[in-house]
C-alpha positions in Angstrom: 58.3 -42.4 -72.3 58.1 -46.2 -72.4 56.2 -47.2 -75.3 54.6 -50.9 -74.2 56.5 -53.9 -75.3 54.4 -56.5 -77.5 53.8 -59.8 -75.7 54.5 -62.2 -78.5 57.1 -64.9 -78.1 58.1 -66.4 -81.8 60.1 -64.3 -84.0 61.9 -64.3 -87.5 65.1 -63.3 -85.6 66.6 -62.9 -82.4 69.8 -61.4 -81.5 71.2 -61.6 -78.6 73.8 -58.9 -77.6 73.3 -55.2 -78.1 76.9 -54.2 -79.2 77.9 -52.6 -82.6 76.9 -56.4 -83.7 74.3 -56.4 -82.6 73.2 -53.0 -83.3 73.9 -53.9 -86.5 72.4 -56.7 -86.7 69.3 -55.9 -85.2 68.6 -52.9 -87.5 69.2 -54.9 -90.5 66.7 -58.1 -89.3 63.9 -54.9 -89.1 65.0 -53.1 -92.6 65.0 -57.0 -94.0 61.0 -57.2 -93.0 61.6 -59.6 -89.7 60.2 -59.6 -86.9 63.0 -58.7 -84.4 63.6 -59.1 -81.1 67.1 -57.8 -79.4 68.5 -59.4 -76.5 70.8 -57.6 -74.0 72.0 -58.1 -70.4 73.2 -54.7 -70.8 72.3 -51.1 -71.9 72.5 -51.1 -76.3 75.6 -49.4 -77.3 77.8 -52.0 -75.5 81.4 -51.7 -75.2 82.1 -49.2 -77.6 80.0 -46.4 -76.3 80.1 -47.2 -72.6 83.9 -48.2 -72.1 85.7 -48.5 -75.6 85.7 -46.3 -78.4 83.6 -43.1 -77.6 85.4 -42.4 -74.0 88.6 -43.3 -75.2 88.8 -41.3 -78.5 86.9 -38.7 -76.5 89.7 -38.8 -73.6 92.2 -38.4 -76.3 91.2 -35.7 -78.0 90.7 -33.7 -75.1 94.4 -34.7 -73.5 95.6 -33.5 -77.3 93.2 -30.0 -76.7 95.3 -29.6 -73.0 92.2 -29.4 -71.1 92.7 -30.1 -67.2 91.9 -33.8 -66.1 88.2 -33.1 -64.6 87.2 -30.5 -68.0 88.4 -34.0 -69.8 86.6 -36.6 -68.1 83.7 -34.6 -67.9 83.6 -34.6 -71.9 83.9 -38.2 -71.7 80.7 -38.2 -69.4 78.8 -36.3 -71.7 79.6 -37.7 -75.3 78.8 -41.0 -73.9 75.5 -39.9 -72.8 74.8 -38.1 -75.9 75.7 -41.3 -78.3 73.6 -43.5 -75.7 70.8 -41.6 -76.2 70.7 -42.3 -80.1 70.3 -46.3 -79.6 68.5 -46.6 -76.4 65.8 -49.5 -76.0 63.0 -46.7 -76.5 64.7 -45.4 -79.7 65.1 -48.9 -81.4 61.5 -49.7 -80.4 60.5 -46.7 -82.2 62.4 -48.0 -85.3 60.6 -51.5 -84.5 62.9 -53.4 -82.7 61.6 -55.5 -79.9 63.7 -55.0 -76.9 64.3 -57.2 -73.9 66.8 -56.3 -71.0 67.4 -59.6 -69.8 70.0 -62.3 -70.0 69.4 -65.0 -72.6 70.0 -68.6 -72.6 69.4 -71.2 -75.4 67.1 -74.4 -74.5 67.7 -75.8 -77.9 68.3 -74.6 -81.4 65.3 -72.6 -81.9 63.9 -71.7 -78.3 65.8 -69.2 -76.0 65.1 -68.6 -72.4 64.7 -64.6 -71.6 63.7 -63.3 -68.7 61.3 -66.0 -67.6 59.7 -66.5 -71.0 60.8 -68.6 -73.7 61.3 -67.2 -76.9 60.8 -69.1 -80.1 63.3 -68.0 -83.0 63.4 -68.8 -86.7 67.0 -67.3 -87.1 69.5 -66.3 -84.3 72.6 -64.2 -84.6 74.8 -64.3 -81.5 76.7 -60.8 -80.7 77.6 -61.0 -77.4 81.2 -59.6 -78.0 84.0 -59.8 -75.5 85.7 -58.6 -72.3 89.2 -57.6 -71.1 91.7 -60.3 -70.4 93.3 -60.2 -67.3 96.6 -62.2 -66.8 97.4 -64.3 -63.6 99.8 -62.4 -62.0 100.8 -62.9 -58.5 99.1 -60.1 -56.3 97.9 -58.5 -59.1 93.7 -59.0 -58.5 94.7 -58.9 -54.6 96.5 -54.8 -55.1 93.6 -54.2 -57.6 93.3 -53.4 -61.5 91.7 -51.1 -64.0 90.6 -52.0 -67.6 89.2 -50.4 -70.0 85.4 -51.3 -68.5 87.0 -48.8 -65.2 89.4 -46.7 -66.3 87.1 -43.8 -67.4 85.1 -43.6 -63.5 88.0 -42.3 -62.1 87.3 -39.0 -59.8 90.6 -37.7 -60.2 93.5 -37.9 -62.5 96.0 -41.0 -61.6 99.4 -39.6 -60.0 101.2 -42.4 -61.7 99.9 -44.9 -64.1 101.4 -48.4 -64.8 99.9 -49.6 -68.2 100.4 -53.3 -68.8 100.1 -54.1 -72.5 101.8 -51.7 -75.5 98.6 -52.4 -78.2 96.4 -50.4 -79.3 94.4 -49.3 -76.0 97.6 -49.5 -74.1 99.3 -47.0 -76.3 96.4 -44.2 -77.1 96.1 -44.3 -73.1 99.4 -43.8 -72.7 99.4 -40.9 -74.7 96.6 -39.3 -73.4 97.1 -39.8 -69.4 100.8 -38.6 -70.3 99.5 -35.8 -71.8 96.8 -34.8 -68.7 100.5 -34.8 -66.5 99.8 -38.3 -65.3 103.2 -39.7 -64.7 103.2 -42.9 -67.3 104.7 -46.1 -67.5 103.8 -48.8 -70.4 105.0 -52.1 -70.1 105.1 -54.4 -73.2 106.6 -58.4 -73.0 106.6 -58.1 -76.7 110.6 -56.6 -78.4 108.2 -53.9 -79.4 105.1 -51.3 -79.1 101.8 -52.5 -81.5 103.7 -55.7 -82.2 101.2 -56.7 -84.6 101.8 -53.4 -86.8 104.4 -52.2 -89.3 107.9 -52.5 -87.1 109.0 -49.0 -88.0 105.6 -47.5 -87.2 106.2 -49.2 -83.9 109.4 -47.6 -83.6 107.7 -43.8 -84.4 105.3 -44.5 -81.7 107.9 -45.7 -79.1 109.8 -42.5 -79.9 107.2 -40.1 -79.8 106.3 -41.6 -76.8 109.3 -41.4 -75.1 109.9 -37.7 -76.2 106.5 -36.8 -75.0 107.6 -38.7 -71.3 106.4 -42.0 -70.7 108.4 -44.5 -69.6 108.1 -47.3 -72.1 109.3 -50.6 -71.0 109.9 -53.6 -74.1 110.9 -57.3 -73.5 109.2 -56.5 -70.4 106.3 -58.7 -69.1 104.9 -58.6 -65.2 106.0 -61.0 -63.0 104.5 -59.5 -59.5 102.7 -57.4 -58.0 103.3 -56.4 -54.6 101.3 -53.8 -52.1 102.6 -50.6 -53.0 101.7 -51.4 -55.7 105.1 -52.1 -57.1 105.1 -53.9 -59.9 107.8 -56.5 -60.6 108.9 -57.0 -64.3 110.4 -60.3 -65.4 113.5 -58.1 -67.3 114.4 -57.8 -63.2 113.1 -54.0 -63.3 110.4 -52.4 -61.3 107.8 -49.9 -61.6 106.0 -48.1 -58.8 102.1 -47.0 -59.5 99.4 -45.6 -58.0 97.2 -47.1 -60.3 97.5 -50.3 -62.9 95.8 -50.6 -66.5 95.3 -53.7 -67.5 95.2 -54.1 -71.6 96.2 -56.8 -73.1 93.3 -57.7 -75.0 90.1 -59.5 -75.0 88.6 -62.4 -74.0 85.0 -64.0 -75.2 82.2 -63.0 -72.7 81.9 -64.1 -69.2 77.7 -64.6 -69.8 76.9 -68.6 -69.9 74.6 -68.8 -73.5 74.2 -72.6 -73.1 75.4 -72.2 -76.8 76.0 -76.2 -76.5 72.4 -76.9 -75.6 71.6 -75.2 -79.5 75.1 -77.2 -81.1 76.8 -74.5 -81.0 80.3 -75.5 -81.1 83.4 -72.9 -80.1 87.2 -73.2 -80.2 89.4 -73.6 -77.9 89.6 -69.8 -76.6 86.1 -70.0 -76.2 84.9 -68.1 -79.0 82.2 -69.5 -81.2 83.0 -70.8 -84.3 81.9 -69.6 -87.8 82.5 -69.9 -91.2 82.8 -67.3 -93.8 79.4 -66.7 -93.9 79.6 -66.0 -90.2 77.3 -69.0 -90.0 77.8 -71.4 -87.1 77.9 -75.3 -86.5 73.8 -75.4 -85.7 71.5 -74.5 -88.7 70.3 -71.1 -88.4 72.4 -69.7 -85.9 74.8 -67.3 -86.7 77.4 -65.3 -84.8 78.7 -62.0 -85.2 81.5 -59.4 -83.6 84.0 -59.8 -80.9 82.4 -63.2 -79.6 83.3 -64.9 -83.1 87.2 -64.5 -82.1 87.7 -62.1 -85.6 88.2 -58.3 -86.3 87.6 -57.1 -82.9 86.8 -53.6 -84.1 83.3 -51.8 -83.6 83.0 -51.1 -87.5 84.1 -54.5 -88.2 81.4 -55.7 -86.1 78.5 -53.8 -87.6 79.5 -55.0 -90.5 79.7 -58.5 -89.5 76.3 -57.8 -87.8 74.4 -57.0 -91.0 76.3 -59.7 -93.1 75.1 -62.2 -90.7 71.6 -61.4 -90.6 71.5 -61.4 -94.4 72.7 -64.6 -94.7 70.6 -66.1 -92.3 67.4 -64.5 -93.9 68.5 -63.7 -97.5 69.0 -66.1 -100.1 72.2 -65.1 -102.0 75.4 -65.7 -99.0 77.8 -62.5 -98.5 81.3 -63.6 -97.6 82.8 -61.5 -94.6 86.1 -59.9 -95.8 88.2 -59.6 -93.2 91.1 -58.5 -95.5 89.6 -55.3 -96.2 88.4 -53.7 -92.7 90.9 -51.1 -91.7 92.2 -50.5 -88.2 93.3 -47.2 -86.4 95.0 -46.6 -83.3 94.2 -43.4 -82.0 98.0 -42.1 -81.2 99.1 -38.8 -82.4 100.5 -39.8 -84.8 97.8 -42.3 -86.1 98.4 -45.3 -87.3 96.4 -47.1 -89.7 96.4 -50.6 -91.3 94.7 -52.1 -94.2 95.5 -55.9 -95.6 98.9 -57.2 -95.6 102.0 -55.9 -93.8 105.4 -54.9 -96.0 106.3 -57.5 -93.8 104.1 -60.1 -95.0 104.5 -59.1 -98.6 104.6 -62.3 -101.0 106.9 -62.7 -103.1 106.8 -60.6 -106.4 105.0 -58.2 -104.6 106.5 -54.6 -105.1 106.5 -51.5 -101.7 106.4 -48.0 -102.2 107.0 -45.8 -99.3 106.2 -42.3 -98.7 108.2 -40.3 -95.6 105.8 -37.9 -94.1 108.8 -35.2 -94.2 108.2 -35.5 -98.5 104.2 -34.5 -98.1 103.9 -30.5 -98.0 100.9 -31.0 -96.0 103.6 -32.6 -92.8 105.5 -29.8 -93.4 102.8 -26.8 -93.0 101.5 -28.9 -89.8 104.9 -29.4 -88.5 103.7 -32.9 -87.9 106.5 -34.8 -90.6 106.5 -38.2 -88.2 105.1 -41.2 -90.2 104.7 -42.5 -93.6 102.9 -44.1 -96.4 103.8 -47.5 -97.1 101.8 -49.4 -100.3 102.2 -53.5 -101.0 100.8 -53.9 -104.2 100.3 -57.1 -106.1 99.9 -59.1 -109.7 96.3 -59.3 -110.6 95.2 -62.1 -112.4 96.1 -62.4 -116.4 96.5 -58.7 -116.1 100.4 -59.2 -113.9 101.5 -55.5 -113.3 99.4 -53.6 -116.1 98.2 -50.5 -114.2 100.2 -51.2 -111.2 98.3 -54.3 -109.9 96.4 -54.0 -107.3 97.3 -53.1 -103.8 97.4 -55.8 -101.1 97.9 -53.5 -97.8 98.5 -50.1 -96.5 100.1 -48.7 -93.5 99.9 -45.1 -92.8 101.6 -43.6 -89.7 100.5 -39.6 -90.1 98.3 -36.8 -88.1 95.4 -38.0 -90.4 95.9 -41.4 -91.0 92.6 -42.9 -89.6 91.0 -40.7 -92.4 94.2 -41.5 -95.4 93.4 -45.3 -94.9 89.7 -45.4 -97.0 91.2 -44.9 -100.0 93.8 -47.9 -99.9 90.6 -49.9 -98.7 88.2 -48.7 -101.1 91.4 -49.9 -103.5 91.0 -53.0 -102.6 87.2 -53.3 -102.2 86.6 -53.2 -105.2 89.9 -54.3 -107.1 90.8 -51.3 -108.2 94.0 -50.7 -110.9 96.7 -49.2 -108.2 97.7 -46.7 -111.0 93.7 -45.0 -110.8 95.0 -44.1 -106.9 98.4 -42.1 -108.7 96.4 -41.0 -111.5 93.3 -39.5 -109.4 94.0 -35.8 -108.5 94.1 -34.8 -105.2 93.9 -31.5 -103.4 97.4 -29.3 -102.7 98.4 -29.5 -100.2 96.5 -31.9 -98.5 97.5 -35.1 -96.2 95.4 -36.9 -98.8 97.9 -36.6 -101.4 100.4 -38.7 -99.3 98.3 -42.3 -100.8 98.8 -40.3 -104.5 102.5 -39.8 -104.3 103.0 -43.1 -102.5 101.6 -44.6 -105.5 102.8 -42.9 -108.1 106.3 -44.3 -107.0 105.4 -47.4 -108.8 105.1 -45.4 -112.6 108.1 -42.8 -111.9 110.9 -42.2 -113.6 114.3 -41.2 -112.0 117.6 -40.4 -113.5 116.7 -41.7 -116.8 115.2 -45.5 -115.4 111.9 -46.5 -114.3 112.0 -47.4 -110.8 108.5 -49.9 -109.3 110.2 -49.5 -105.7 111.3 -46.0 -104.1 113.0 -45.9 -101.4 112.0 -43.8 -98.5 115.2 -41.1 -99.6 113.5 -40.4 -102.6 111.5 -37.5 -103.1 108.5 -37.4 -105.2 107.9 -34.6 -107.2 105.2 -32.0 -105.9 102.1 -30.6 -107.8 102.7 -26.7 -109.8 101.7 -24.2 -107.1 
């Protein structure tokens, strides 16, 4: 049942989106003592648990369980309605959020238009996130596209699927349409799969792709489509389809804000700009999520929701921390990222790496693709006493969503990398992989002390 929606048009704050951000934020304006009032053009939950996370994690797992194509996308159906029913407009009125289901647009700093009233605001955080990018390729919007905002309506399981873009959606769809017998082809311009990741946990996804039958396609970007469709590639290949996915990112939202008519200034992409404090260029307006250009992630977002709206009504500014959200993509293997890159390491800094085919856990799960890779640092005045501190973490494992926290929390809170070797672990457990990763950097083999081991060495295992 409705409950009745107050009539009162000046608030402490105003968000306007009703993503994670602005989930987030929302929920934090109320638990701060504000007067709150949520904005959305859309049903709350937003991407992430209409068209992002929840169906896609959900379609995963059910492609991993081997249940038939319509048993899978039912699921889908169904943990989206359950998850939508836990942030509705009537449940964050109960918690006393004032919801309006309108589009928003700013008059001037403090004074939004909403639905034919104008709404007075003390404190603003914008959270309108983002939406799939879509290249300009010749006959591609003329043959027709899916995204991620279409992908999960489909009646009946694609024939043959032409993914365009090897990241992080590109590659757990893959996967998972592969593994519903979907006959799979993922096209990537980049020299590599997740070409922002670790190269060689790039290369263990490519492989276990292409053992588990899709056709992946590097140095490959679209040049044309043609009715068929038939996709042309610019390496001079092509690839027939019954259905393209488009996914090669995001883009800031379509919706016109009028953010210029409040001095909001954005960048050149379009995104609105912010500084640390998520603050933007007009007093009192804040941004937060995928419409700020940063972490597009849903937990980064909440976050970046409820550091927002404590800046703009707190008194002591919290600096968002980009270096410490982890990222997972939902492969099997995961992959999961925290900080720096090996790749990135500066110099002085010191690697260990863990194979997955040393961790007895692997081994019992049969499951020995992946490692643990730690980039730790000199902290200050201190240099190397207790092993530093770690900078990044890249773990490619069964678990590895789950194995990241502990690299983060690391680095959260600045912890001494010898506390994560020193800290005992479960046997045998996938956890223990981040333990003997780091105790690589205090071992002692054949008589020397060694700060680096290579992936051939073997770490000693626990007494059973």
């Amino acid at each position: 049942m409705n409950r009745p929606q107050r009539v009162v048009d000046e608030y402490d704050l105003v968000v306007i989106g009703a993503g994670a951000a602005g989930l987030g934020a929302a929920r934090a304006g109320v638990g701060m003592g504000a007067r709150t009032l949520l904005v959305s053009d859309g049903q709350p939950g937003g991407d992430c648990t209409f068209t992002g996370c929840v169906p896609s994690r959900t379609l995963v797992e059910a492609a991993r369980a081997g249940v038939p194509y319509a048993v899978a996308a039912q699921r889908v159906r169904d943990v989206i309605a359950a998850i939508a029913a836990t942030e509705d407009a009537d449940v964050l009125r109960a918690e006393g959020i004032d919801v309006i289901l309108e589009r928003a647009r700013f008059r001037s700093r403090d004074r939004i238009d909403v639905g034919g009233r104008t709404i007075t605001a003390r404190r603003v955080v914008i959270a309108t996130g983002s939406s799939p990018a879509v290249p300009r390729i010749p006959g591609l919007r003329e043959t027709g596209f899916l995204t991620n905002e279409t992908i999960f309506d489909l009646p009946e399981l694609p024939r043959a699927l032409a993914i365009v873009g090897g990241g992080a959606i590109g590659c757990e769809l893959a996967q998972a349409f592969s593994r519903l017998c979907s006959q799979v082809t993922l096209i990537e311009r980049a020299d590599r799969l997740l070409p922002d990741q670790d190269p060689l946990a790039s290369a263990i996804i490519a492989e276990v792709l292409t053992r588990e039958g899709v056709d992946v396609r590097v140095s490959a970007g679209l040049k044309t489509v043609l009715p068929g469709p038939h996709l042309e590639l610019d390496d001079g290949t092509t690839v027939t389809a019954t259905h393209i996915l488009v996914a090669i990112g995001r883009r800031p939202p379509a919706a016109d804000l009028a953010v210029g008519a409040a001095g909001v200034e954005t960048d050149p992409r379009g995104y609105v700009r912010t500084d640390k404090h998520l603050a933007t260029t007009a007093r009192g307006i804040y941004a937060a999520g995928d419409v700020t250009g940063r972490t597009q992630l849903t937990h980064a977002a909440y976050q970046m929701g409820r550091i927002a709206v404590g800046n703009a009504l707190g008194r002591w500014p919290a600096t968002y921390r980009e270096d410490v959200i982890p990222q997972v993509v939902f492969t099997d293997p995961e992959v999961a990222q925290v900080g720096i890159l090996a790749t990135e390491a500066p110099a002085g800094a010191r690697i260990a790496e863990l194979p997955m085919i040393g961790l007895d856990r692997a081994l019992t799960a049969r499951a020995t693709d992946g490692f643990v890779k730690l980039v730790a640092g000199r902290r200050r005045l201190l240099g190397n006493l207790g092993g530093g501190r770690i900078l990044g973490a890249t773990i490619v494992a069964e678990r590895a969503g789950e194995l990241i926290h502990e690299p983060t929390l690391a680095m959260a809170t600045g912890m001494f990398t010898g506390r994560l070797a020193a800290t005992s672990h479960a046997y045998p457990t996938w956890s223990m992989a981040v333990q003997l990763a780091a105790a690589q950097f205090f071992m002692t083999i054949d008589g020397r002390t060694t700060r680096t081991v290579s992936a051939g060495v073997r770490p000693p295992r626990p007494g059973r």
